[in-house]
Each structure stands twice: as structure tokens, then as C-alpha cells.
C-alpha positions as CSV (number, residue, x, y, z in Angstrom):
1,X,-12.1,-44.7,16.8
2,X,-9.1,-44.1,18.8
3,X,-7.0,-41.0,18.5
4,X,-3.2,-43.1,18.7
5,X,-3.2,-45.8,15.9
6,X,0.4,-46.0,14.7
7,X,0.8,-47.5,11.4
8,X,1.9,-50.8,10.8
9,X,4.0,-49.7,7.9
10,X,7.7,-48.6,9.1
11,X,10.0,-46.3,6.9
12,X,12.1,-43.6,8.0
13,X,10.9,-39.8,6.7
14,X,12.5,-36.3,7.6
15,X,12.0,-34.8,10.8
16,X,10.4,-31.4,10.6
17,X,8.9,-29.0,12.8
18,X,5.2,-28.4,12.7
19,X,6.2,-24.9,12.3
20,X,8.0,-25.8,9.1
21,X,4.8,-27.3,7.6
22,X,3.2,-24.0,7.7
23,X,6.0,-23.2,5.2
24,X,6.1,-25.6,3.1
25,X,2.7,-25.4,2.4
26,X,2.5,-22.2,1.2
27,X,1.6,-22.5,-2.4
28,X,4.7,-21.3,-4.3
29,X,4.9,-20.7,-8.0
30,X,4.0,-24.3,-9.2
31,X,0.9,-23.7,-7.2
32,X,1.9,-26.6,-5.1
33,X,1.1,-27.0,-1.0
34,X,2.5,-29.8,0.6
35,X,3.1,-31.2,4.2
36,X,5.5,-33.6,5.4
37,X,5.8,-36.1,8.4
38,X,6.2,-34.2,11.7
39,X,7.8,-37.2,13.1
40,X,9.6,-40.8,12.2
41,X,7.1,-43.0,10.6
42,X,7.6,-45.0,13.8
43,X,5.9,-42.7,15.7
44,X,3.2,-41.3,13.4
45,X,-0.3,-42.1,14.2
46,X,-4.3,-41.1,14.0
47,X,-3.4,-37.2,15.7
48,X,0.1,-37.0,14.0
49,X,-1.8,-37.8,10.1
50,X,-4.8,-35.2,11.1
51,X,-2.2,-32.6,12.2
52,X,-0.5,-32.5,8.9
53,X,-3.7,-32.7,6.8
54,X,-4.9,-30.1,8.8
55,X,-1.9,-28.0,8.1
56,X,-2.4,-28.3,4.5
57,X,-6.0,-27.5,4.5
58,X,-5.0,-24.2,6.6
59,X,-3.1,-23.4,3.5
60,X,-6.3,-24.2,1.1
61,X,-9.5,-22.9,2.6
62,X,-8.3,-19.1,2.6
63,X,-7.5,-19.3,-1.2
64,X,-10.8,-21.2,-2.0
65,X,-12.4,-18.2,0.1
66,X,-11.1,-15.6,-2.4
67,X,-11.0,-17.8,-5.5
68,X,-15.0,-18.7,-5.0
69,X,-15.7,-15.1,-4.6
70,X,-14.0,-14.2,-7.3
71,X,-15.8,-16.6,-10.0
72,X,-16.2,-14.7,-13.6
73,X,-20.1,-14.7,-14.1
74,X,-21.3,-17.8,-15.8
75,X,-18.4,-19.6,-14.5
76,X,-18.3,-23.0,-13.6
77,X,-15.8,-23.8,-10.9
78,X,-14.7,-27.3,-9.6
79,X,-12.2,-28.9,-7.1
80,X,-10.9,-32.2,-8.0
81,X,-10.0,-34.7,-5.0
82,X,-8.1,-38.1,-4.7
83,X,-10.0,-40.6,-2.4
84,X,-7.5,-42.9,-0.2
85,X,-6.0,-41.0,2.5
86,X,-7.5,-37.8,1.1
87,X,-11.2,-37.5,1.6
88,X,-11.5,-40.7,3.2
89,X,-9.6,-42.2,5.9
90,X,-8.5,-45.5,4.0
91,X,-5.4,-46.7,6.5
92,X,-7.1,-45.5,9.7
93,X,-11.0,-45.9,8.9
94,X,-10.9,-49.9,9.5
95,X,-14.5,-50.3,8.9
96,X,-17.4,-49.5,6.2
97,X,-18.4,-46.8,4.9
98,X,-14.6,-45.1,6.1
99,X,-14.9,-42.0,7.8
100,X,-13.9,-38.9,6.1
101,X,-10.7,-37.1,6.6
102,X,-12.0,-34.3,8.6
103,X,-9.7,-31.5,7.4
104,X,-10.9,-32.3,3.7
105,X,-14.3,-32.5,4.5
106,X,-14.3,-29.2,6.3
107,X,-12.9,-28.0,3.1
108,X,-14.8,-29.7,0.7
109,X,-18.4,-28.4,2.6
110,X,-17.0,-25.2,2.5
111,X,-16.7,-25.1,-1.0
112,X,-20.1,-27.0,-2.0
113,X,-21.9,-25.1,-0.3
114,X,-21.0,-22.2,-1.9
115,X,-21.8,-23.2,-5.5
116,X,-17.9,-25.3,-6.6
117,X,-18.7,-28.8,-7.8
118,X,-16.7,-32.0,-6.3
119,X,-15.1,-34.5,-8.6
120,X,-13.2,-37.2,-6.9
121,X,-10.4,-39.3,-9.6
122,X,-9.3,-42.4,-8.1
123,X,-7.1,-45.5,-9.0
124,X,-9.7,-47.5,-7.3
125,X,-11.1,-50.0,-9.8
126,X,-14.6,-49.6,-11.8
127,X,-15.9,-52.9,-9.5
128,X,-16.4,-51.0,-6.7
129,X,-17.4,-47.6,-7.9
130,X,-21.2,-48.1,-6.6
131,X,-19.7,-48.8,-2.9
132,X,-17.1,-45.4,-3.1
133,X,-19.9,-43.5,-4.4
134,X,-21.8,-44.4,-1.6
135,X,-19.1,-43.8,0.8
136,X,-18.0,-40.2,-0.3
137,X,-21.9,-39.3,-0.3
138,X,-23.1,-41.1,3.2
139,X,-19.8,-39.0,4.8
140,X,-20.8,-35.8,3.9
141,X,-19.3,-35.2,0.6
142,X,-21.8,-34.3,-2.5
143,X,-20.2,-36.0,-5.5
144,X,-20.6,-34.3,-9.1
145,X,-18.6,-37.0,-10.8
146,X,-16.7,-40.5,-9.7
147,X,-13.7,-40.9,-11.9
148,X,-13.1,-44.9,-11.3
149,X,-10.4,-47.1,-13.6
150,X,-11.9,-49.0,-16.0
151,X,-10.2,-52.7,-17.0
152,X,-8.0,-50.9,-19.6
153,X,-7.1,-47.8,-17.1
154,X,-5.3,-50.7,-14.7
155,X,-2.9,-51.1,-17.3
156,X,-2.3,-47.0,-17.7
157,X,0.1,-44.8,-16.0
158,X,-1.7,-43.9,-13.0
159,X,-0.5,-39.9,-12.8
160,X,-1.5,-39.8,-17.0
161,X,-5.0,-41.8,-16.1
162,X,-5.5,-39.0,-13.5
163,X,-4.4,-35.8,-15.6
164,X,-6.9,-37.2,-18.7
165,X,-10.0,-37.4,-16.3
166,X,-9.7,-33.5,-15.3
167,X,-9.2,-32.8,-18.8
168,X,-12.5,-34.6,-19.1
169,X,-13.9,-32.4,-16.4
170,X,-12.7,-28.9,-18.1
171,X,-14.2,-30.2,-21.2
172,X,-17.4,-30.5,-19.5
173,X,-16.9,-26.7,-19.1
174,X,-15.7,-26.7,-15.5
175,X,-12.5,-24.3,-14.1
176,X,-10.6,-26.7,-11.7
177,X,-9.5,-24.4,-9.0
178,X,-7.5,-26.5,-6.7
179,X,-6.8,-30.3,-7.0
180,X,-6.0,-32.4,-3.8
181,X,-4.3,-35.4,-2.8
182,X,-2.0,-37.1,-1.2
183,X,0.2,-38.4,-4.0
184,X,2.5,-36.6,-6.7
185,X,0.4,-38.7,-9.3
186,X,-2.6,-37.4,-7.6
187,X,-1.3,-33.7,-8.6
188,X,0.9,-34.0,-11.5
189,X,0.2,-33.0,-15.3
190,X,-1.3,-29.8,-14.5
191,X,-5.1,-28.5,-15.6
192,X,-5.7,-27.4,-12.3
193,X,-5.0,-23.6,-10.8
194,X,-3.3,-25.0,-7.3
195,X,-2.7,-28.0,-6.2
196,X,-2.7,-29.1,-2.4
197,X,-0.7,-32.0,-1.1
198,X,-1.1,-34.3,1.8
199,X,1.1,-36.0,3.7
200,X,1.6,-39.6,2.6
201,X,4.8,-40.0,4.9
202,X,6.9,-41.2,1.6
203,X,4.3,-44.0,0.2
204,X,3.8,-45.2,3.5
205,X,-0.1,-43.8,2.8
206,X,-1.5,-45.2,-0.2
């Protein structure tokens, strides 16, 4: 895998400094972090897209720090992740299984290994559930639950298809401490204590 793989995708996004992601990623009081292109879509490629998830993760690791230690006694705490262009490296990874996004996965090993469960809810469709499951767990990422659309969820909102599967997870009795992903429908709807988002460079990232 090359580091410079511009995408083929063009679309025009705001300039901002990669100080200013720093900034806009601190969580403010919708609980939200988000990152946004550090350069014209032109121009972003493999380093620019790792820079800005990286950014974001900065943001997320020292609160999950805190937030794990913190757990109530009995409790039963969970993160909940999109897949494309959020633990996996759908645009870039151009072969099977896709690499992991490495700034998620950092974060996501942090947190399993200290006890927090992983549920990943994707719009990716039911057929191919055995192959993303496979994926997510050959890259390093230990799956508690693969939320996958069923033939009726294809005709559902996507961001109200998403909320319903983590209110499914806190009524299997988990606390969702952060959700993460790279799309407002990834994040939206609430049941979760922060949310963390990723750069999709205005849809250009699915």
C-alpha cells in the first residue's frame, strides 16, 4: 500500500489548518468531535485521510482512558463503530480482507483490552455479513455484535436504522460510551455519551 492515493472523487471542501482540527474536535456540549479536510478534495490522499482520523482519535482515546476507569461496578460499557471509512479502510484498502484504519484500531484495542465491548452498525447489507465479520475480526478488531441491514432495513432511513440498533445494544444492558463514524447518520439520534466524527471530506467518503 502506497502512502499518496488521491481519490478519484473531486468536490471542493473548506480549507482548514491542521491546527484547527485539534479544535474542532474537542468534544463540545453535544458531545460531538469532528475533523474536516485539511486540504481541497483534489489534493487529499492516503496521509492527508490518516492525519485527520488521527486527529479525531487524539481527541477520543484520552476520554475512553478516564471513562473506562471510571465504570460503575457491574457496569457494562460498549463503543459502537461504523465500518466504511471508519474501522476499515473501504476507499483506500483496494483488496480483501481491507486493512483497518489504523487510528481506530489503536483506539478500539485500547478499549478491548481493557474490558469495553465492540459493536460495529453498518448499512452494509445482510448478504455479506459472514465476509465483514471476518474482516473486522482477521484486522484486529474483536467483534461483540455485527449490526447488518436486513431486506426490509434497505428500505429504512439509514441514521433511524442506525439509532434503533444501539437502542438494541442498551437493551442488552450495555452503556454506549462513545459512538464513531464518519457520517452524521453514523452519529445522529443520540443513545450514546460522545460521539466522534471522521472526516468524510463532505460525502466524498462513503
Amino acid at each position: 500500500m502506497t502512502n499518496r492515493r488521491p481519490l478519484v472523487r473531486r468536490m471542493t471542501v473548506t480549507v482548514v489548518s491542521t491546527a484547527a482540527l485539534v479544535a474542532l474536535a474537542a468534544p463540545a456540549d453535544a458531545a460531538t468531535a469532528s475533523a474536516s479536510a485539511t486540504a481541497s478534495a483534489a489534493d487529499v490522499d492516503y496521509a492527508t485521510w490518516q492525519e485527520d482520523c488521527q486527529a479525531v482519535m487524539s481527541q477520543a482515546l484520552p476520554y475512553l482512558k478516564q471513562r473506562i476507569a471510571a465504570a460503575k461496578p457491574g457496569e457494562k460499557q460498549a463503543i459502537v463503530f461504523d465500518i466504511d471509512n471508519t474501522t476499515l479502510e473501504t476507499d483506500f484498502g483496494f483488496s480483501y480482507p481491507q486493512p483497518a484504519n489504523k487510528p481506530v484500531l489503536n483506539v478500539a484495542e485500547y478499549a478491548q483490552d481493557h474490558g469495553v465491548s465492540l459493536f460495529f452498525v453498518t448499512a452494509r447489507p445482510g448478504i455479506i455479513r459472514a465476509v465483514t465479520d471476518y474482516n473486522l475480526d482477521h484486522v484486529g478488531y474483536d467483534v461483540s455484535g455485527l449490526y447488518v441491514r436486513s431486506f426490509i432495513d434497505l428500505f429504512k432511513d439509514v441514521a433511524a436504522y442506525k439509532t434503533a440498533q444501539r437502542v438494541d445494544i442498551e437493551n442488552k444492558g450495555y452503556t454506549i460510551i462513545a459512538n464513531i463514524g464518519n457520517s452524521a447518520t453514523d452519529l445522529s439520534g443520540g443513545h450514546a455519551e460522545k460521539t466522534y466524527k471522521l472526516p468524510d471530506y463532505d460525502g466524498q467518503l462513503s
